[in-house]
C-alpha positions as CSV (number, residue, x, y, z in Angstrom):
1,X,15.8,-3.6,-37.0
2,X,18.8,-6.3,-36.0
3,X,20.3,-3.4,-33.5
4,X,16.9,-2.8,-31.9
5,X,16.1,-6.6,-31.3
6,X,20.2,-7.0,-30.2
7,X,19.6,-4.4,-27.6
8,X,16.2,-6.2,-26.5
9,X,18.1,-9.4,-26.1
10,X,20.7,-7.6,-24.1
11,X,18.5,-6.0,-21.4
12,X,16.7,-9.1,-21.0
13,X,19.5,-10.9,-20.2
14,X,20.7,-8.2,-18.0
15,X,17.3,-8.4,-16.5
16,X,17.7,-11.8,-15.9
17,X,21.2,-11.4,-14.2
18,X,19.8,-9.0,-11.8
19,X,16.7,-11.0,-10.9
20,X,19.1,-14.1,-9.9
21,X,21.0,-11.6,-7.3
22,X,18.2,-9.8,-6.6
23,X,16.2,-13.7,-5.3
24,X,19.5,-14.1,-3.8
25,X,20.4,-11.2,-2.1
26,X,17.0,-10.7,-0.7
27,X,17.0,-14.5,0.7
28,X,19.7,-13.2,2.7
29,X,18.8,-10.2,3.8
30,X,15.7,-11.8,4.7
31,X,17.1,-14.6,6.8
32,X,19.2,-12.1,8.7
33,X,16.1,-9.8,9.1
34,X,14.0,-12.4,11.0
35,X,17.3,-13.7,13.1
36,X,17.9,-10.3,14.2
37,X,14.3,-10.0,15.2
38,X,14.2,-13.4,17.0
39,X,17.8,-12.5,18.8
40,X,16.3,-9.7,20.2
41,X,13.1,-11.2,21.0
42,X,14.8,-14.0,22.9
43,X,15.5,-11.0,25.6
44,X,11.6,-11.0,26.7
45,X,10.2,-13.3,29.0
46,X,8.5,-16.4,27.8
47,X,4.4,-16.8,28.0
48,X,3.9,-19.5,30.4
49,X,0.5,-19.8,29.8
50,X,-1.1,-18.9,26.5
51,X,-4.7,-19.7,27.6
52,X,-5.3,-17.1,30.5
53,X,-6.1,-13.1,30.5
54,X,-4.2,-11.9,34.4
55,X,-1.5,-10.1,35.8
56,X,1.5,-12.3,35.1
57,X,3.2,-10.5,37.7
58,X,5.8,-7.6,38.4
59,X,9.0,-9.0,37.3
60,X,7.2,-10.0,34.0
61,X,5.7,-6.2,33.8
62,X,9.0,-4.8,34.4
63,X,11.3,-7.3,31.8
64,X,8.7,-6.5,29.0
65,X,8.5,-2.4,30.1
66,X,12.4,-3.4,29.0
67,X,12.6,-4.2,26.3
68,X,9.5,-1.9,24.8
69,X,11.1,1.6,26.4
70,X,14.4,0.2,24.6
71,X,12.6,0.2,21.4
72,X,10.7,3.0,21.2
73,X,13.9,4.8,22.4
74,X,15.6,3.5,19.9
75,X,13.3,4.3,17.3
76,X,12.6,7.7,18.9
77,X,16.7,8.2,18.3
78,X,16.3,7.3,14.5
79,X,13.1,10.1,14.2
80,X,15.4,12.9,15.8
81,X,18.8,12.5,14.2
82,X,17.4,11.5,10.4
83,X,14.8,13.6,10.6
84,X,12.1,11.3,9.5
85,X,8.3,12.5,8.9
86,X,7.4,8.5,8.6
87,X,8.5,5.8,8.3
88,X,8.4,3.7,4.8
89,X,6.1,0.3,4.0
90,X,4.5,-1.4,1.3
91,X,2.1,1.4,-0.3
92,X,5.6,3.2,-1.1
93,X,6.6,0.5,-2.7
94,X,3.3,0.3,-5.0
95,X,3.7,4.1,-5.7
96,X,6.9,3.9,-6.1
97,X,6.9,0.9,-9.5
98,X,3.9,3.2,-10.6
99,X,5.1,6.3,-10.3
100,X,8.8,6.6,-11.7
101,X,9.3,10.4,-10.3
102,X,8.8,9.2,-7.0
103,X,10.8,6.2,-6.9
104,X,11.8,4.4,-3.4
105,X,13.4,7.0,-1.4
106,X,16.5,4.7,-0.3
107,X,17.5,6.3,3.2
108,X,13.9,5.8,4.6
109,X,13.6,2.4,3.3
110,X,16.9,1.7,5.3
111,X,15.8,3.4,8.3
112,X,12.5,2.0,8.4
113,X,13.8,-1.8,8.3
114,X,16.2,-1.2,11.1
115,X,12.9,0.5,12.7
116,X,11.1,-2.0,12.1
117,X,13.5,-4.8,13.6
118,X,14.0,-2.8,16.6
119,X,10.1,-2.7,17.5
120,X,9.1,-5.9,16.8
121,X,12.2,-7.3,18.6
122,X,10.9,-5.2,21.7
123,X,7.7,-6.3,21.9
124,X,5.3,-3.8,19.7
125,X,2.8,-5.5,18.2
126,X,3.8,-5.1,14.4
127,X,4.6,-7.2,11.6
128,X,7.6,-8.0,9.8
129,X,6.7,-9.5,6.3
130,X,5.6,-5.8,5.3
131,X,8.7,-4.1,6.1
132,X,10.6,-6.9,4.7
133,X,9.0,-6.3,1.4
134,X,9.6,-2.5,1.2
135,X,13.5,-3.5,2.0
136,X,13.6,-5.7,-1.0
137,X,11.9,-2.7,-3.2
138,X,14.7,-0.4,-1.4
139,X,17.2,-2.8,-2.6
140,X,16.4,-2.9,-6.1
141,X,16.6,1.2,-5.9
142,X,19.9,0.6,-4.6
143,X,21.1,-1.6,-7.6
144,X,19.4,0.9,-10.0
145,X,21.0,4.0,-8.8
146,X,24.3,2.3,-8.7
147,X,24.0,0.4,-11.8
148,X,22.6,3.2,-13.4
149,X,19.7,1.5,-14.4
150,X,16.7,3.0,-16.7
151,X,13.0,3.5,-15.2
152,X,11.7,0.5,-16.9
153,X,14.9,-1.8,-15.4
154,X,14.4,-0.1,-12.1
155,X,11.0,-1.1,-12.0
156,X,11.7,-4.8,-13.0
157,X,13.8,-4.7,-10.3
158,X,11.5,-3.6,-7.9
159,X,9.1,-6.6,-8.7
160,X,11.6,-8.9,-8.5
161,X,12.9,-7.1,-4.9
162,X,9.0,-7.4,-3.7
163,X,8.6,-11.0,-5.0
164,X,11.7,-12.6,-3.7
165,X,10.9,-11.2,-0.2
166,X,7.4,-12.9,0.0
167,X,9.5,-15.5,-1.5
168,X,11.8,-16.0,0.7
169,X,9.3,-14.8,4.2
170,X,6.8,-17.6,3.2
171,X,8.5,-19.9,1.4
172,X,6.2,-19.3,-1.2
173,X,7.5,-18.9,-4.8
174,X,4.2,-19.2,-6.4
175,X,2.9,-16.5,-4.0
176,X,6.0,-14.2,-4.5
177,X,5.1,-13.8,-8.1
178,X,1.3,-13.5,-8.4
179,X,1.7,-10.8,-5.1
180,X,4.4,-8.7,-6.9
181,X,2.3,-8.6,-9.8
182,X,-0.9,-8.0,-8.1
183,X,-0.7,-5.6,-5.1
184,X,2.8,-3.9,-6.2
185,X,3.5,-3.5,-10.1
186,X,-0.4,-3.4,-10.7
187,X,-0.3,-5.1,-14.4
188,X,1.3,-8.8,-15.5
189,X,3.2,-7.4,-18.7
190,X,5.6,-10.1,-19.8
191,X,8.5,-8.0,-19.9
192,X,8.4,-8.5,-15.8
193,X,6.6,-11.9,-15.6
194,X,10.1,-13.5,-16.6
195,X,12.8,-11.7,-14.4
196,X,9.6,-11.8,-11.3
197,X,10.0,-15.4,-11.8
198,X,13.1,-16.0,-11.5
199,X,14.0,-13.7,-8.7
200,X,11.0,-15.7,-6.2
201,X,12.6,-19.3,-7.3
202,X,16.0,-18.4,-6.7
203,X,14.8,-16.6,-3.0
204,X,13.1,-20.1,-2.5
205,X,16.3,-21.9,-3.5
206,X,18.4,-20.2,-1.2
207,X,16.3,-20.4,1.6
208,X,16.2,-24.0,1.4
209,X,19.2,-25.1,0.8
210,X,20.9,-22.7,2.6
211,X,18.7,-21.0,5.4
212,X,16.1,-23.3,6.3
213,X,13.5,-22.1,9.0
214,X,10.5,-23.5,10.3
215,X,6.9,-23.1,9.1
216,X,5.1,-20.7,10.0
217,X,2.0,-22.8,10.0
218,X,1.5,-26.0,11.5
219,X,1.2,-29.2,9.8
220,X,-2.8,-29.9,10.1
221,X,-5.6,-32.1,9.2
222,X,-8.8,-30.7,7.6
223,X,-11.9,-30.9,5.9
224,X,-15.8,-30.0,4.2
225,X,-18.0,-32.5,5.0
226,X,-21.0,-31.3,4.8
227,X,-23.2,-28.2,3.0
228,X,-23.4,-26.5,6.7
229,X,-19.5,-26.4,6.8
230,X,-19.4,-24.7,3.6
231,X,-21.8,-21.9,4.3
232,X,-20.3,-21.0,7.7
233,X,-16.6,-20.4,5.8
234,X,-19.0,-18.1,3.6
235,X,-19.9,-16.2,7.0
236,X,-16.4,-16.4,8.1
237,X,-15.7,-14.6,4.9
238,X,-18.4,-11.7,5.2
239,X,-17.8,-10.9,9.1
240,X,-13.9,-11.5,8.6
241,X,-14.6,-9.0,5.9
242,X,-15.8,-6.5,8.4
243,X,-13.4,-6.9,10.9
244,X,-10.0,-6.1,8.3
245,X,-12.6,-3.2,7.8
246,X,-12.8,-2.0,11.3
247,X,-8.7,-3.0,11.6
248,X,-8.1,-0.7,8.7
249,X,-10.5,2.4,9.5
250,X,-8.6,2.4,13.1
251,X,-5.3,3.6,11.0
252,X,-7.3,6.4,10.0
253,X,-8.5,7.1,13.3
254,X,-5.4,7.3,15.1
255,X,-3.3,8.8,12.1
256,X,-5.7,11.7,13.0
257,X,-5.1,12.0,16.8
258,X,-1.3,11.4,16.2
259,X,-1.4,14.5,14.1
260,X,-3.5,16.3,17.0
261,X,-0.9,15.2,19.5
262,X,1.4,17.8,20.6
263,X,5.5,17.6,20.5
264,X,7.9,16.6,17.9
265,X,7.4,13.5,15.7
266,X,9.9,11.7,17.7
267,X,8.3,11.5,21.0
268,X,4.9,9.5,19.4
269,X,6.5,6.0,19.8
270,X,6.7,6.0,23.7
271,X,2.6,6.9,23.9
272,X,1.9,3.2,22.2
273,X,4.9,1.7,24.1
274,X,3.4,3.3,27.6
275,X,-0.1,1.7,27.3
276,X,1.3,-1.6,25.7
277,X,3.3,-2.1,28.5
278,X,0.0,-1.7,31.0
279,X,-2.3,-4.1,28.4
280,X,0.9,-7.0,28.3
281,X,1.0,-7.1,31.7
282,X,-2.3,-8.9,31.0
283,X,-2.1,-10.2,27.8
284,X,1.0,-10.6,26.8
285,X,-0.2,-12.8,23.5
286,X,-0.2,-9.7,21.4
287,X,3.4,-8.6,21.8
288,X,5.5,-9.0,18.3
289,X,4.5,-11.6,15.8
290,X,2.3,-13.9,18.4
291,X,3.7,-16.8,16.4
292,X,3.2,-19.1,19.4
293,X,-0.2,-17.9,19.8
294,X,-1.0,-18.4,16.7
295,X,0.2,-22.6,16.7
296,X,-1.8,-22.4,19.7
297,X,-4.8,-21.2,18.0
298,X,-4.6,-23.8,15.5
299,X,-3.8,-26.6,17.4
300,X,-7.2,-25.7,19.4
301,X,-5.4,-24.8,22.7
302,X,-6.8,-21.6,23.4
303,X,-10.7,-20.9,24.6
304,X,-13.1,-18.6,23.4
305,X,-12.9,-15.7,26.0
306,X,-9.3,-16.0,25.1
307,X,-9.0,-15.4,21.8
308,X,-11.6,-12.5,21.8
309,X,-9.4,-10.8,24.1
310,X,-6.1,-11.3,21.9
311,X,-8.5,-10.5,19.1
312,X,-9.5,-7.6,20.1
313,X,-6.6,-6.0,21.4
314,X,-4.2,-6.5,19.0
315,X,-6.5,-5.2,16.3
316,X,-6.9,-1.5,18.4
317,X,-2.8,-1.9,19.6
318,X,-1.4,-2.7,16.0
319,X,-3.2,0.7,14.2
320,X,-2.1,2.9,17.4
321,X,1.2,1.2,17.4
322,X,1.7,1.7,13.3
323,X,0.3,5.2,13.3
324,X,2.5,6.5,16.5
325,X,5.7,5.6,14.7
326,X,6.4,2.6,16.4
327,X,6.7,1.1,13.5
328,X,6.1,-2.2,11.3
329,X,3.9,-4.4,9.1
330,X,0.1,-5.3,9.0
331,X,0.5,-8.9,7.6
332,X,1.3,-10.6,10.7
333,X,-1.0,-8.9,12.7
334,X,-3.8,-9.4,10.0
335,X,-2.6,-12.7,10.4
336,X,-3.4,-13.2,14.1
337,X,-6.4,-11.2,14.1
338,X,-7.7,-13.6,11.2
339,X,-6.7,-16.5,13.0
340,X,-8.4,-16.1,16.5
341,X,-11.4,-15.2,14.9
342,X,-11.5,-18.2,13.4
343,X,-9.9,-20.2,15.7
344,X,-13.1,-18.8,17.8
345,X,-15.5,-19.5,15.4
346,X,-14.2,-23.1,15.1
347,X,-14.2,-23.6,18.9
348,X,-17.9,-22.3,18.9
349,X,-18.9,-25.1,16.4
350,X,-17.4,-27.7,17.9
351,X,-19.0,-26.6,21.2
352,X,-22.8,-26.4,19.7
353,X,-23.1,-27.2,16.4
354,X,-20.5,-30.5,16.2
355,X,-17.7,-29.3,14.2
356,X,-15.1,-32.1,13.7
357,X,-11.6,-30.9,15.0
358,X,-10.8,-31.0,11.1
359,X,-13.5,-28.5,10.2
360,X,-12.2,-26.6,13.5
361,X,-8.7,-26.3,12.0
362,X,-10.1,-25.1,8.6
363,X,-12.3,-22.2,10.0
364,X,-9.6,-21.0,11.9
365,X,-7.2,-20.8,8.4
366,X,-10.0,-19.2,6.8
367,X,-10.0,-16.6,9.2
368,X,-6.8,-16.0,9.0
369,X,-6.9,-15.7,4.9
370,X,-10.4,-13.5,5.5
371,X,-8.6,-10.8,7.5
372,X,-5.2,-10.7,5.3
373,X,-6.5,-10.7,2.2
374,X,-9.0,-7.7,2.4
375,X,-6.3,-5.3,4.6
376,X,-3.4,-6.0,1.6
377,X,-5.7,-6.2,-1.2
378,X,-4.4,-10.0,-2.5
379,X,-7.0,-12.1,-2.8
380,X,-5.5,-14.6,-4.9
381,X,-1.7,-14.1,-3.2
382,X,-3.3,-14.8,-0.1
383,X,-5.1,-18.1,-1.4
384,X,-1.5,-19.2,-3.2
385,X,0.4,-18.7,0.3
386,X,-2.1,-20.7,1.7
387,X,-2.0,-23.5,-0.9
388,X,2.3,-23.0,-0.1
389,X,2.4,-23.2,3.7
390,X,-0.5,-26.1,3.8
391,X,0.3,-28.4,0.9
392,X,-3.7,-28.8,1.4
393,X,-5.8,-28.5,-1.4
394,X,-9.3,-28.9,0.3
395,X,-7.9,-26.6,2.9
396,X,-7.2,-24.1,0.4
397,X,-10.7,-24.6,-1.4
398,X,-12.6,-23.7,2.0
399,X,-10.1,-20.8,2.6
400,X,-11.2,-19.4,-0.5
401,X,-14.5,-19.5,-0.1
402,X,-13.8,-16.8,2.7
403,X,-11.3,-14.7,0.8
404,X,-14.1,-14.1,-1.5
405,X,-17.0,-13.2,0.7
406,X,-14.3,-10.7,3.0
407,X,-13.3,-9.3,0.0
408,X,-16.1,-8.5,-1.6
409,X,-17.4,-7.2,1.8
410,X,-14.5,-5.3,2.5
411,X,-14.3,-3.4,-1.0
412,X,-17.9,-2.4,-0.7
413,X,-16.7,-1.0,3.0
414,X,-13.9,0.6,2.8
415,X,-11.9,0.0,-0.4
416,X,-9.1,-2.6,-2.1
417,X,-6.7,-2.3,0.8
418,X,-5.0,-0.8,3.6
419,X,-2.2,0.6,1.4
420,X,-4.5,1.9,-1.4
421,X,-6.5,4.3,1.7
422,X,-2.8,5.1,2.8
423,X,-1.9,5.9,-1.0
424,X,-5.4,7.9,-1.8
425,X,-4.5,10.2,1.2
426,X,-1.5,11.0,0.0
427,X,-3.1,12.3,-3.6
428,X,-2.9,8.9,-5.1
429,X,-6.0,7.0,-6.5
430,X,-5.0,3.5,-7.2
431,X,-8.1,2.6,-9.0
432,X,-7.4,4.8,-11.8
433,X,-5.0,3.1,-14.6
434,X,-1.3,4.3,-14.7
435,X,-2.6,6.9,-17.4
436,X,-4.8,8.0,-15.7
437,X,-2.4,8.4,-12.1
438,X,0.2,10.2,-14.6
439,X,-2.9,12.3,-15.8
440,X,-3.8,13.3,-12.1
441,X,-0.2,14.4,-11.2
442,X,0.6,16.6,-13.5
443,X,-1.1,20.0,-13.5
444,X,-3.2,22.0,-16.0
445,X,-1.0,25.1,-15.4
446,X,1.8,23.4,-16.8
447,X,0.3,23.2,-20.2
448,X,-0.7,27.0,-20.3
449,X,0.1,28.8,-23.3
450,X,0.2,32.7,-23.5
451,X,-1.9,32.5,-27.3
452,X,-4.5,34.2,-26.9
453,X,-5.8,37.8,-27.4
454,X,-5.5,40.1,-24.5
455,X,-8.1,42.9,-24.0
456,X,-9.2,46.1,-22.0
457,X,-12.4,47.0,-20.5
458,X,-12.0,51.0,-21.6
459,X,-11.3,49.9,-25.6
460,X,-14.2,50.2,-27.7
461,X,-15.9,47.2,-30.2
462,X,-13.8,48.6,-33.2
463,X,-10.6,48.7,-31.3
464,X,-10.9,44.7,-29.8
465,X,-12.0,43.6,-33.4
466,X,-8.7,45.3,-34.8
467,X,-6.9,43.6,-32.1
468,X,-8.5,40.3,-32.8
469,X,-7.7,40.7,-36.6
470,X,-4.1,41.4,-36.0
471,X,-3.7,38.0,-34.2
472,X,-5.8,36.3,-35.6
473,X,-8.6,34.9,-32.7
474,X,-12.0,34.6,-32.9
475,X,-12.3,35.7,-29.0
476,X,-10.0,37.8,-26.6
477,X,-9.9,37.8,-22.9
478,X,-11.0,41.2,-21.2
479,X,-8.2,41.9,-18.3
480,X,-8.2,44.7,-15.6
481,X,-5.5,46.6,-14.6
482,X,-4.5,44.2,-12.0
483,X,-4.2,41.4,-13.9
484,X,-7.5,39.5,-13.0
485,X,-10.1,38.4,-15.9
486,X,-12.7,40.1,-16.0
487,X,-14.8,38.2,-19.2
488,X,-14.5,36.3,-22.3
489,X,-15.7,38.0,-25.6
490,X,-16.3,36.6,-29.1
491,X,-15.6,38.7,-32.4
492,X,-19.6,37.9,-33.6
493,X,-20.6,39.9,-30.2
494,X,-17.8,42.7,-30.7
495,X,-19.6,42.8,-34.1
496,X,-23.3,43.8,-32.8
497,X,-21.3,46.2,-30.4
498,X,-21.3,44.3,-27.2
499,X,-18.0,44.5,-25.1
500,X,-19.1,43.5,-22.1
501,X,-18.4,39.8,-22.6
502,X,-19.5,36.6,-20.9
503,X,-18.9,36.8,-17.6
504,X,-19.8,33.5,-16.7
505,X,-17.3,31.8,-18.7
506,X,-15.8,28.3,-18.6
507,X,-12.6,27.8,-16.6
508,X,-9.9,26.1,-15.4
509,X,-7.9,26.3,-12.5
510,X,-3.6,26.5,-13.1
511,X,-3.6,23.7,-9.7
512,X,-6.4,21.3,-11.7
513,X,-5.1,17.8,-12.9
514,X,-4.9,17.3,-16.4
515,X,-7.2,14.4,-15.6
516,X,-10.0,16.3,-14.5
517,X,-9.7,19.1,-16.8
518,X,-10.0,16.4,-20.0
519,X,-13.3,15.5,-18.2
520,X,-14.3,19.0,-17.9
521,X,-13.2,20.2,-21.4
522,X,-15.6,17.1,-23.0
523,X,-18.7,20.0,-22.9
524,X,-16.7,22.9,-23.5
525,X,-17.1,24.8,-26.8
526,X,-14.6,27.5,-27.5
527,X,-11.1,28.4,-29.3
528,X,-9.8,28.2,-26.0
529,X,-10.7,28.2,-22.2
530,X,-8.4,30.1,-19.7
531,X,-6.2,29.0,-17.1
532,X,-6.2,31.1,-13.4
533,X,-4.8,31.2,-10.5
534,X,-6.4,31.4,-7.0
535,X,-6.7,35.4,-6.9
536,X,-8.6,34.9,-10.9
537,X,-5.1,36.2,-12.3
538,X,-5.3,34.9,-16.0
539,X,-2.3,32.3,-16.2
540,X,-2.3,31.4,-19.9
541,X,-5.0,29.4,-22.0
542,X,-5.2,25.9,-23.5
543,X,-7.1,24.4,-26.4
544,X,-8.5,21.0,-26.2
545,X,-5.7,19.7,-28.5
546,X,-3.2,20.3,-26.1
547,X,-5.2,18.3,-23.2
548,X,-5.7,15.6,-25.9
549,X,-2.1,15.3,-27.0
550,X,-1.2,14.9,-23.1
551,X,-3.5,12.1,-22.9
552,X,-1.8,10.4,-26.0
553,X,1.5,10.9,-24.4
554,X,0.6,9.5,-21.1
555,X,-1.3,6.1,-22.8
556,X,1.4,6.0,-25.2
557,X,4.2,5.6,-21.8
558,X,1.8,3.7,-20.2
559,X,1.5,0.8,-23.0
560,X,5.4,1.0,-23.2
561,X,5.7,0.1,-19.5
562,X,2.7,-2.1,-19.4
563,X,4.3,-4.5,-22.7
């Protein structure tokens, strides 16, 4: 017993060790990630005037058609010589610390930050606080692979990776936690509660004291006076819900006519980059992170018309941007969209129904948290980084009013999140438990035994009884020549001289989850039920004790990971 709880002492205080330079590392890498972007950023031309949809001229459409072609060349470049299908966000980061067979794939992690830097630097209108949280996961599979780490370090790790970038982005300790806990790791066992910890204080730490930046919010005033207020952040909430919905379905739409689009993977970024140049001419508000336009917003210098325009188009330019490779994160965009809705809303109230500039100010933050926290699927993340960046309890309060009504608006729509549809096309259903997500991986065919009692259709009664006797099975399997099944027999029929067999018999496909097959095995009654392949081939058989012993196995590593 004292060598088991010594070696449980020891990898927690290696865990610890690695979730200090984890927070720390990642508070670099972090800080150099949004310089970089803001270096390269500093090479477009300024926005003179936030408040206006025209033409802001030729030498402006030809500085931004720059520094956009220079990006989606560059990132064109990085498809062709690496050989990239995709690029590499947040849902492989959640199915990566779920799944340890996947893992984080390290070289498209890399790749996609430096992808991701390079577009939003040029203008695309992509986030940065997703990729920056798939980096820190891709660090942690750095330190594993070259610390040698075990699965269950690794994925320690990997929350403590994901919570020191939010961390560190936000300045948001609090936030970091609960969101690596929440959207990434999917459970809050207290094996990874400590080391999460850690790793988001020490991020906060070092930003602070050594790389201070500026807020990404505003300092403002506001307030719920009165009843009315209060249900008009609820409506914020339900038609905030709607639009992450139509923001998220739009990924699906033009993932599909990416697909459909003819030429090599590499040529995909210069289709977005080509029509965003034509739409910034215009409205050049929804080029990178919009983070002027979004103090704008809040500070109640943009107009209606205005920020239905930005609204709008950055919703349909950030989902054809993301899905044509030219590539980067949905938070900041979310973010935008969320706050000119609301920042429209607010305007509208004071206009007609005599919103104080204080309520104004809090309709447009709860905009902003409807949006986010239905597309990543953080309800309670996004209310934390809210409480963070405000300091404003009563501002939080009325935000959450409308993180509620989105999400609960949203999930009937369309689903958790963003990253879960992403995941759940890829074969992964994030609703089920991590048993249950082993369960589905993992195929029936792999379980197929060869016990059973083979049979053919020109031997008599007395002969298949014989052959049943010698091995000792109460049913035998009646096979052609060519391999296929032909029917399922039981010794009590051989008995009254019937060798025909049951031709309608239960079975199993070799490419069927073990998942679905437990589900399907709950009304069968038999010794066994056969396995086949697509051409009916008989693969092998399995009893319900094997599909009930891989069950046990899976919930058995699942509460090990999960403590």
């Amino acid at each position: 017993m004292q060598p088991i709880i010594t070696e449980m002492r020891k990898q927690e205080t290696v865990n610890v060790i690695l979730a200090i330079l984890m927070g720390a590392g990642t508070a670099i890498v972090a800080y150099y990630f949004v310089s970089t972007v803001q270096f390269l950023a500093s090479f477009r031309p300024s926005i003179e005037n936030l408040n206006t949809l025209e033409f802001r001229g030729l030498d402006f459409s030809l500085k931004i058609a720059v520094t956009i072609l220079l990006s989606a060349g560059f990132i064109s470049l990085l498809l062709f010589f690496f050989k990239l299908p995709r690029f590499h966000g947040p849902a492989d980061a959640i199915i990566g610390a779920n799944d340890k067979e996947l893992g984080i794939d390290i070289k498209s992690g890399l790749l996609s930050a430096v992808a991701s830097i390079a577009a939003i630097g040029g203008g695309a209108p992509v986030g940065q606080y997703g990729p920056l949280v798939h980096f820190g996961a891709t660090l942690s599979a750095i330190i594993k692979k070259f610390a040698r780490l075990k699965d269950t370090s690794g994925e320690v790790l990997l929350g403590c990776g994901v919570a020191a970038a939010i961390s560190a982005a936000f300045s948001a300790p609090l936030a970091g936690i609960l969101f690596a806990h929440e959207v990434v790791l999917r459970h809050f066992a207290l094996r990874t509660f400590a080391p999460v910890t850690i790793a988001s204080a020490t991020a906060f730490a070092v930003m602070q004291n050594f790389f201070p930046m500026d807020p990404i919010l505003p300092q403002i005033d506001t307030s719920i006076s009165n009843f009315s207020e209060v249900l008009s952040l609820a409506i914020i909430g339900l038609i905030g819900g709607v639009i992450a919905v139509i923001f998220m379905r739009l990924f699906s739409f033009f993932g599909a006519q990416a697909a459909k689009v003819p030429g090599p993977v590499y040529t995909r970024p210069f289709y977005p980059a080509v029509t965003l140049i034509i739409i910034a001419s215009f409205v050049p508000q929804i080029m990178g992170l919009g983070t002027e336009t979004v103090i704008a917003t809040i500070e109640g210098k943009i107009g209606i018309s205005v920020l239905i325009g930005i609204l709008l188009l950055k919703t349909v330019m950030t989902a054809f941007s993301i899905s044509f490779s030219f590539f980067g994160g949905v938070f900041s965009p979310a973010l935008l969209i969320g706050i000119t809705f609301g920042g429209a809303v607010g305007a509208f109230g004071m206009a007609n129904f005599g919103f104080s500039a204080e309520t104004a100010a809090l309709c447009t933050l709860a905009g902003m948290g409807a949006v986010i926290s239905s597309t990543i699927g953080a309800p309670i993340s996004t209310i934390l980084i809210v409480l963070e960046l405000t300091q404003d309890y009563q501002a939080t309060t009325g935000v959450m009013i409308s993180v509620v009504f989105a999400n609960l608006i949203s999930n009937e729509l369309f689903g958790r999140s963003l990253f879960d549809k992403q995941l759940f096309a890829r074969g992964f259903d994030m609703q089920l438990s991590r048993q249950d997500l082993k369960l589905s991986k993992i195929t029936i065919g792999t379980l197929a035994t060869k016990e059973y009692c083979p049979l053919s259709p020109h031997e008599n009664a007395q002969g298949m009884i014989e052959k049943l006797k010698e091995g000792g099975f109460a049913e035998g399997y009646i096979i052609s020549e060519d391999n296929k099944l032909v029917s399922k027999v039981e010794a009590l029929d051989l008995i009254d001289g019937q060798t025909s067999g049951d031709k309608d018999y239960f079975r199993l496909l070799e490419t069927d989850s073990i998942l679905a097959c437990a589900d399907k095995l709950s009304e069968f009654v038999g010794e066994s039920a056969p396995i086949l392949n697509s051409e009916g081939v008989l693969v092998g058989v399995i009893n319900e004790a094997d599909v009930f012993k891989a069950y046990k196995d899976a919930s058995e590593k699942s509460h090990q990971e999960e403590v």
